[in-house]
N, C-alpha and C positions, 0 to 999 in steps of 0.2 A: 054748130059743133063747139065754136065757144064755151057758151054756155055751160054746155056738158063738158066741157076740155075745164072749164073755169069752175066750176063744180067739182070736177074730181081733182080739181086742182087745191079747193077750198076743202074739198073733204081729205083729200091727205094731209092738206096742213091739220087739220082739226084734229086728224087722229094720229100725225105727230106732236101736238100739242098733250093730247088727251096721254102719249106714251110717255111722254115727259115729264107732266105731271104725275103720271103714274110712279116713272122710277125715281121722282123727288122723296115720293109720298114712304115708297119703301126705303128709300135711305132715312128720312127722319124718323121712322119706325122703329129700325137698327140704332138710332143716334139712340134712341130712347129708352129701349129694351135693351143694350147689353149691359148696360147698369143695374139693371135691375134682378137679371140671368145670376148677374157676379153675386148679388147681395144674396140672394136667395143658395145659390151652392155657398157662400159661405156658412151659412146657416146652417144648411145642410150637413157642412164639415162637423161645425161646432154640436150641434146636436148626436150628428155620431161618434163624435170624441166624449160627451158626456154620455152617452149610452154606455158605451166603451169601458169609464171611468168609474159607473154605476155599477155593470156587470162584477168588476175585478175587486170591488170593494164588498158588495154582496158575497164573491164564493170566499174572499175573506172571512167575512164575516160569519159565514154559514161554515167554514173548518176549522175556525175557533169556537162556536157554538158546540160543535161536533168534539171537539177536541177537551170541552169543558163543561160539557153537561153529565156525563158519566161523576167527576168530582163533586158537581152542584148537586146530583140527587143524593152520592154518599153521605153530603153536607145535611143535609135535608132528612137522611133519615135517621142519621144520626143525633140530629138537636131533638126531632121527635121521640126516639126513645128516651135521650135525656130526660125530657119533658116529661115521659110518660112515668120514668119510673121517681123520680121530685115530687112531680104532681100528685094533691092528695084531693080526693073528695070530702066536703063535709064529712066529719066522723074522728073516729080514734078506730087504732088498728096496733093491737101487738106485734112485731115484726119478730119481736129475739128471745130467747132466755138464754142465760151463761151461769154456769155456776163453777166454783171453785176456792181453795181454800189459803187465807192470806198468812202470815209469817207469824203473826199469835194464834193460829188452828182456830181462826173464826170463819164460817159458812159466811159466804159470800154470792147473793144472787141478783143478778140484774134484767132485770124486765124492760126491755128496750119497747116503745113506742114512736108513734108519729098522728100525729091530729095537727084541723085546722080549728079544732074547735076552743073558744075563747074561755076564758075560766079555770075554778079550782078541778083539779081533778081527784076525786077519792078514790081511796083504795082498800086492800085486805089481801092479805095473806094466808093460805093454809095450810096443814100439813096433813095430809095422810099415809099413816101409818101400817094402813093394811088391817088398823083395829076400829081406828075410830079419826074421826076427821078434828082439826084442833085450831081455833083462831089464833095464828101466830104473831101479826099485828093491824090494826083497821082501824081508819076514820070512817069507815062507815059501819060497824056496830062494834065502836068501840067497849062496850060496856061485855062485850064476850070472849076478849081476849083470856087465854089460857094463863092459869097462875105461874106457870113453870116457864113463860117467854114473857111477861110483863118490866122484867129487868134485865132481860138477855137479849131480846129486839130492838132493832134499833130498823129506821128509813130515812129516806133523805134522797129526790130528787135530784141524778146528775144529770145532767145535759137536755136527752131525752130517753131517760132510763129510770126507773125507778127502784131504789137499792135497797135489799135488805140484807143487814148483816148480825148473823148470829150468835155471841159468843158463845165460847165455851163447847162448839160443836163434837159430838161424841156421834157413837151408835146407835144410839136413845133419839138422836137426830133424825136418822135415814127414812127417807121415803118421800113422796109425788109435795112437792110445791105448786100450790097452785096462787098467779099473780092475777087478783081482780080488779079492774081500772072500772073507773064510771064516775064520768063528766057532770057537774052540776048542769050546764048550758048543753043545748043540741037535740037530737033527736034520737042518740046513740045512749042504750041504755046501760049496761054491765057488758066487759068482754074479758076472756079470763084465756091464760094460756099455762100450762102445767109441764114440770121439769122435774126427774127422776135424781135425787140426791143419794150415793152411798158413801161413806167416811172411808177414807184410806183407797179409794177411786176417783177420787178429784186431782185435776188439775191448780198448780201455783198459781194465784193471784200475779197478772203481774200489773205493768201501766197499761190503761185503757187503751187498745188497739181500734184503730178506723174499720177493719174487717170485723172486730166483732160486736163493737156498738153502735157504727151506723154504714152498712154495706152499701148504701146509697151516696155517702162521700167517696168511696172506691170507686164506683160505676161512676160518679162523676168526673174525679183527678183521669179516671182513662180514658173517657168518651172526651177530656177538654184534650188531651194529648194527640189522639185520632184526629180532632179536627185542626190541631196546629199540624201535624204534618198531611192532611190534603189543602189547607192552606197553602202548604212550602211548596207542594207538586203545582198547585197551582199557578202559581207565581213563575216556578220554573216554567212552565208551556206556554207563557205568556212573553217570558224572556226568548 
């Protein structure tokens, strides 16, 4: 019985030992791991406080989008129309006629244009009477000018207008002007725009107005004004 008494006496120390090393093994496991438990939920913390950070700065950022894209696209279609209506294609293009009569009762008529095209520009004048058609003045066939406007016509390029001024205008005057331009350089050959003259139906000559010889400085003073005040709105929603 010994033996057996001394055996199971050997086997419970064994498997007192074996318990004790056992709860050694789990205590240094714990020493090990809560360090490691802590670093990891801090993490945890920091990651969802930058989540956190991220979100609140995103819908930020997405109700000032919201709040500013309405202005951005006014902005946007606005410089476009500018653009569009500045912008010229190769070419020449009549835009105006004006006529009217200055403080010595001379015919006064202005052929307003706009080109990108580079060079002399010719031109001609004519007048129809309803009887017969009459070269009132031209560099391009000069040699046809009528006797009765040879000392009474006068031209002379302002700005982007081209001026004829007639002395001496009477009744004998009245009837269809017609202004022909045509570019030396280009691909644009003759373009002509024609203007109804009566004597004692004309408007005073006065100083050259922006509406009526270049409408495209008007559209631009008020499209640059439209976009200073969505500018200002802007700046307000941002305050």
């Amino acid at each position: 019985m010994c033996p057996d008494g001394g055996g199971t006496a050997a086997s419970g120390r064994g498997k007192g030992k074996r318990l004790w090393a056992g709860g050694a093994g789990l205590a240094g496991s714990a020493d090990v791991c809560l360090p490691q438990c802590v670093h990891t939920l801090s993490l945890l913390q920091l990651q969802g406080k930058a989540a956190i950070h991220w979100a609140q700065l995103t819908e930020a950022r997405f109700w000032d989008w919201l709040v500013d894209w309405p202005l951005l696209k006014m902005k946007q279609l606005l410089i476009v129309s500018v653009l569009a209506v500045l912008s010229m294609t190769e070419g020449l293009e009549i835009t105006n006629m004006y006529a009217c009569i200055n403080k010595t009762n001379d015919l006064r008529i202005d052929c307003t244009y706009k080109t990108t095209v580079t060079g002399t520009i010719k031109y001609e004048w004519n007048l129809n009477n309803g009887k017969d058609t009459r070269v009132v003045a031209s560099t391009i066939h000069s040699n046809q000018i009528d006797a009765s406007f040879k000392k009474r016509a006068q031209t002379n390029f302002v700005d982007s207008s081209l001026r004829l001024t007639l002395t001496g205008f009477s009744n004998a005057d009245d009837g269809a002007y017609t202004c022909h331009l045509h570019p030396e350089t280009g691909t644009v050959k003759y373009i002509n725009k024609t203007i109804t003259v009566k004597h004692g139906n004309l408007p005073t000559c006065g100083a050259p107005g922006l509406m009526q010889d270049s409408p495209q400085v008007l559209i631009l003073i008020l499209s640059l004004g439209a976009l200073h005040i969505l500018g200002a709105l802007s700046y307000g929603s941002q305050n």
